[in-house]
C-alpha positions in Angstrom: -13.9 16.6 9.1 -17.8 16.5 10.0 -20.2 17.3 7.7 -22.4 20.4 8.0 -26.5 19.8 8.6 -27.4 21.2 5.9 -25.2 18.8 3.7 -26.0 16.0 6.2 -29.6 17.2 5.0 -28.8 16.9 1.4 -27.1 13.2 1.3 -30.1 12.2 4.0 -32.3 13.4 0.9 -30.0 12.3 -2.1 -30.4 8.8 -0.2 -33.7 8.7 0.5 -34.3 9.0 -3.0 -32.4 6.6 -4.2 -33.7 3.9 -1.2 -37.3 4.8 -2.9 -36.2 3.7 -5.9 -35.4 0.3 -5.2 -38.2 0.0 -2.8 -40.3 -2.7 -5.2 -39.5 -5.8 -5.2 -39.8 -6.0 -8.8 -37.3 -3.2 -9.2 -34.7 -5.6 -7.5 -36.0 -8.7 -9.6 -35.5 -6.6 -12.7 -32.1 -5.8 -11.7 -31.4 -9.3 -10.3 -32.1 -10.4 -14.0 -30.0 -7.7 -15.6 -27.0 -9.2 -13.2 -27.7 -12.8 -14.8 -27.8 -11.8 -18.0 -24.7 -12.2 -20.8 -23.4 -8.8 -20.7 -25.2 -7.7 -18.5 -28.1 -6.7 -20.9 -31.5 -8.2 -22.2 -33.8 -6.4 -24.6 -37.5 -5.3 -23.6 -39.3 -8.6 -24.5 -36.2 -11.2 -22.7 -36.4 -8.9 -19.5 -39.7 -9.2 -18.8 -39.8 -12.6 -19.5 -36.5 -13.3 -17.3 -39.0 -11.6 -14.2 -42.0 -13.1 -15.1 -43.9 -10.2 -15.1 -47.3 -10.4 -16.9 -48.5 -6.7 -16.9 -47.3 -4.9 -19.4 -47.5 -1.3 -17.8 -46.4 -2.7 -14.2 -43.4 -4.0 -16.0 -42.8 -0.5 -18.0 -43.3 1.6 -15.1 -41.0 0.4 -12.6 -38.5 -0.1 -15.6 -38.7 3.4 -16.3 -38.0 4.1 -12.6 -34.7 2.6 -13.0 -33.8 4.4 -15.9 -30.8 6.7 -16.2 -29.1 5.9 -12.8 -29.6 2.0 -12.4 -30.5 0.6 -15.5 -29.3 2.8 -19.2 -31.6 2.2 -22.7 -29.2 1.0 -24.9 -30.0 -0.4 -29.2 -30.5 -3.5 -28.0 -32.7 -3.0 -25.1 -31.6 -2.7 -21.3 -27.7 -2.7 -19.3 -27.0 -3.0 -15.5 -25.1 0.6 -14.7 -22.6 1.0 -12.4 -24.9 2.1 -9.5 -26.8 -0.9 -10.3 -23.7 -3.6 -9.9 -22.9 -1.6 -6.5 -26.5 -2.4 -5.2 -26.2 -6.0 -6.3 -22.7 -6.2 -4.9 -24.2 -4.9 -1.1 -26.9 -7.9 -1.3 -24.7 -10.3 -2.7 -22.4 -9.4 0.4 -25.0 -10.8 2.5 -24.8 -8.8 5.2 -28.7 -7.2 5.0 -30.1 -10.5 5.0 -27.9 -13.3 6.0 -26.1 -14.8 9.3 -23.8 -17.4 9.1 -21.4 -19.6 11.6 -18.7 -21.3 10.6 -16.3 -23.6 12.5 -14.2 -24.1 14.6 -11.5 -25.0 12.1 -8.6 -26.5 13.1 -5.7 -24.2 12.2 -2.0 -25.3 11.1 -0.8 -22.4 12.9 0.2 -22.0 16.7 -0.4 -20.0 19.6 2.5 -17.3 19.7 1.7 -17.1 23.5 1.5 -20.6 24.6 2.3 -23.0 21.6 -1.4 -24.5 21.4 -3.2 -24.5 18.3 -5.0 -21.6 17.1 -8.9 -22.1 16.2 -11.2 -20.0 13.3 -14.7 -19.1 13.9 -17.0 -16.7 12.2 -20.5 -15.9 14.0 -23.8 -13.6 13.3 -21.8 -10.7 15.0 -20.3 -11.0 10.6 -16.9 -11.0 12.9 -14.4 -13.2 11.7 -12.0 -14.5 14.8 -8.6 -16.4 15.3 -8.3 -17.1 18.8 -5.9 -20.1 20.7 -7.7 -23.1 22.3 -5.1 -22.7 25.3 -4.8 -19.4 26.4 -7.8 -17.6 24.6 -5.9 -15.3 23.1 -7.5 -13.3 20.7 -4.8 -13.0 17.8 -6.7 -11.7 14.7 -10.5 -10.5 14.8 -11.5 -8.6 12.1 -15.5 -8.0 10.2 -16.2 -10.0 7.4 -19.4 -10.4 4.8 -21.1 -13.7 4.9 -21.0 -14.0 1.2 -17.3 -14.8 1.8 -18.7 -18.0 3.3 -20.5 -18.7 0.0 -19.3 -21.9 -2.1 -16.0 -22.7 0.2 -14.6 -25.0 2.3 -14.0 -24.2 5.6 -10.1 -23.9 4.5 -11.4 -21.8 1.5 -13.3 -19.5 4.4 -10.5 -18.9 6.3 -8.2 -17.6 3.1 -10.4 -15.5 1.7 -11.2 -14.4 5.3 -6.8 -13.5 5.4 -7.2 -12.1 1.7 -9.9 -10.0 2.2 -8.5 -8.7 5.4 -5.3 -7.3 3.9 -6.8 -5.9 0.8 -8.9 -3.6 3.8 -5.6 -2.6 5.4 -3.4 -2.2 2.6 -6.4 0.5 1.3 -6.7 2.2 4.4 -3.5 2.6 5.0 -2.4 4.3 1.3 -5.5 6.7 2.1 -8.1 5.5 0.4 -11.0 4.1 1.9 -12.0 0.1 1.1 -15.9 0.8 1.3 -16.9 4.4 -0.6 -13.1 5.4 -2.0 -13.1 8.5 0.4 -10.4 10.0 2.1 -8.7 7.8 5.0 -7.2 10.3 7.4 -4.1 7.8 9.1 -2.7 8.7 12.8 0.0 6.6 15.0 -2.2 6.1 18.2 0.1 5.5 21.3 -0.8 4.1 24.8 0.1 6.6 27.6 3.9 6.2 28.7 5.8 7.2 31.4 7.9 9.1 28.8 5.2 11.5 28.2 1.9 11.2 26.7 2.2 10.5 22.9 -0.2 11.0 20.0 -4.0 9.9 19.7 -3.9 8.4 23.4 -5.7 5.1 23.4 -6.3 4.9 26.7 -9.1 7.3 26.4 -11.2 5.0 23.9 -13.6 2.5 25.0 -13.8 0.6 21.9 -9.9 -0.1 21.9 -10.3 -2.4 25.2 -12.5 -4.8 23.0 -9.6 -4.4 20.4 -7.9 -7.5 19.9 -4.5 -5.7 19.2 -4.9 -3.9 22.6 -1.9 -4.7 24.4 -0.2 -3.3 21.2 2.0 0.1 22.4 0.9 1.8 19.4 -1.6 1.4 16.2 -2.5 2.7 13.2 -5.9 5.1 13.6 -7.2 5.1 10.6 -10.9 6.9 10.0 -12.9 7.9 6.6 -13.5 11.2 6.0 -16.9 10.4 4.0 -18.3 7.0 5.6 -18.6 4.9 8.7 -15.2 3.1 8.4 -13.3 3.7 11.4 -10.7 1.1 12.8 -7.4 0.2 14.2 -4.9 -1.8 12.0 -1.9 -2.9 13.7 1.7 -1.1 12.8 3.1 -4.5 11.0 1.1 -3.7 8.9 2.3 -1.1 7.7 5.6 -3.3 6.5 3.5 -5.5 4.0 2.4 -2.2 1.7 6.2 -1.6 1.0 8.0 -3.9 -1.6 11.3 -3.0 -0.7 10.4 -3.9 2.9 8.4 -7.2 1.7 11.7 -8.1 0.1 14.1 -7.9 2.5 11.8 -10.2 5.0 11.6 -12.9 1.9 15.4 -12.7 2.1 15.3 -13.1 6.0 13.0 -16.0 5.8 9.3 -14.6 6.3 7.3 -15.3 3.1 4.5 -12.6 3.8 2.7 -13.9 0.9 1.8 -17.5 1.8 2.3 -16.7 6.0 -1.4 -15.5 6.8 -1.8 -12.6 8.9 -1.8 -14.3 12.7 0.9 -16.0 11.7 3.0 -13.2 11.1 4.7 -12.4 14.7 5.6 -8.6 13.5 1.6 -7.8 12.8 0.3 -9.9 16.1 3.1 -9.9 18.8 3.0 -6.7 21.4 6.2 -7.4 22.1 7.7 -6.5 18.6 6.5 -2.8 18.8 8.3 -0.1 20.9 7.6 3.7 20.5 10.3 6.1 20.3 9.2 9.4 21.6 11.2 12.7 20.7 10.6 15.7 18.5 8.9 13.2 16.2 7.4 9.7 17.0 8.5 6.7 15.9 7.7 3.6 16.0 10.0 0.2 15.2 9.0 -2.8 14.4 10.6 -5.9 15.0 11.0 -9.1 13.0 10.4 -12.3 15.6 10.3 -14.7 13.2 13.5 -13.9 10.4 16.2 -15.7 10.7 18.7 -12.4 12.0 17.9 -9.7 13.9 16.3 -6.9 11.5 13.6 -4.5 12.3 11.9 -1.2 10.7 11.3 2.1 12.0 8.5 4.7 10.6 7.5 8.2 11.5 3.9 9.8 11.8 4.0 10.4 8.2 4.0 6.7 6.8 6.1 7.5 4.2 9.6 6.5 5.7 10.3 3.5 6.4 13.9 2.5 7.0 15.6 -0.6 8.8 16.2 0.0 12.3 19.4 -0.3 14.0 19.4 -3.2 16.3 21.3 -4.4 19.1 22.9 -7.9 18.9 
């Protein structure tokens, strides 16, 4: 769903306003020392102090600019609001001011293509990538704030780095979006087959040949209806948001909680994804890695999945 102007207007504007607001430096410092502060709070005198700001009416005016949206007048002086954490929370991200490379590190974990090691790096593209020192094969690439890079070790890095991406996924794929809480509308993509032509035809999107999941046959499309946050998140995935599902592959050998993601040969491998087209498309996911042959079928609605029928 696209936005009218005239409500593109009005957010433009509601923006705008807001930017303005935090457009003195001392309106950030004042906020800054709000963060810092037990509780969030500091009365008049211990704020002021805590900024270092020597003019009185300065100091009270861009206060007052603050107040009622960022920064609430409480009994015992002044507390950090909501819309104030989320500001602080964008800058402490890092990603308005910061660029950071990491690595390579050394993984434990192999190349599912050609058995060599696999390799993490982060660069000032704020893209986090697992790729093979063999074969260059891209297995996981996903975006990721520098402020994950912040007071780790390069072993650290790379688990938040697997953390962080499946708390994104697992969001966007129960319809709710990871970055403003808007509505995540969720579509099976397909490659074109000689079958027919299936749903949401990759083949027609530029940005899914830079996709590391490309050779995949089919995809999750998942895109906010409110923000920016558009992406691809591989079927597998789908499998690691249902407990009953989690459980059985536990049973079957595959712990998905301490496997990270590009280890997990259902999320990565092509090969275990086939699309079944018919009145409805499905999609089945195979388990490369559990120790008998099981597998799991959804439809385009997400909401069934069963274990698939395999041949032996």
């Amino acid at each position: 769903m696209v936005d009218a102007p005239s409500d593109r207007n009005q957010v433009a504007t509601d923006a705008e306003s807001a930017f303005m607001t935090l457009s003195h430096d001392l309106r950030l410092e004042i906020l800054l020392a709000l963060w810092d502060a037990p509780g969030f709070s500091l009365s008049f005198s211990e704020l002021r102090k805590a900024v270092g700001e020597r003019d009185s009416g300065s100091f009270t005016y861009h206060l007052s600019e603050l107040r009622g949206q960022f920064v609430a007048k409480t009994d015992a002086g002044y507390e950090l609001q909501y819309p104030g954490h989320r500001v602080l929370d964008a800058i402490k991200s890092g990603v308005f001011h910061e660029q950071v490379t990491v690595g390579p590190v050394e993984l434990d974990d192999d190349c599912r293509e050609c058995g060599e090691g696999l390799r993490f790096e982060y660069d000032t593209d704020y893209i986090g990538r697992v790729r093979c020192l063999g074969c260059g094969d891209r297995t996981l690439e996903w975006p990721f704030d520098p402020g994950g890079t912040v007071d780790r070790e390069p072993e650290g890095i790379v688990a938040a780095f697997d953390r962080r991406t499946r708390l994104v996924w697992s969001c966007a794929l129960d319809g709710v979006c990871p970055f403003c809480a808007g509505r995540i509308d969720r579509e099976l993509a397909s490659r074109v087959h000689e079958l027919g032509t299936c749903i949401g035809v990759l083949e027609q999107l530029d940005r899914y040949d830079e996709y590391f999941a490309r050779e995949h046959s089919a995809v999750v499309s998942v895109d906010c209806d409110r923000c920016s946050f558009y992406s691809f998140i591989p079927v597998g995935v789908v499998l690691l948001t249902r407990p009953t599902v989690t459980a059985q592959l536990c049973d079957a050998g595959v712990d998905v909680r301490e496997t990270p993601l590009w280890a997990l040969g259902f999320v990565v491998d092509a090969d275990a994804v086939t699309v079944q087209e018919g009145d409805v498309t499905r999609v089945t996911v195979t388990i490369p890695d559990a120790n008998e042959p099981l597998g799991f079928t959804l439809d385009e609605s997400f909401e069934h999945v069963e274990e698939a029928s395999l041949d032996q």
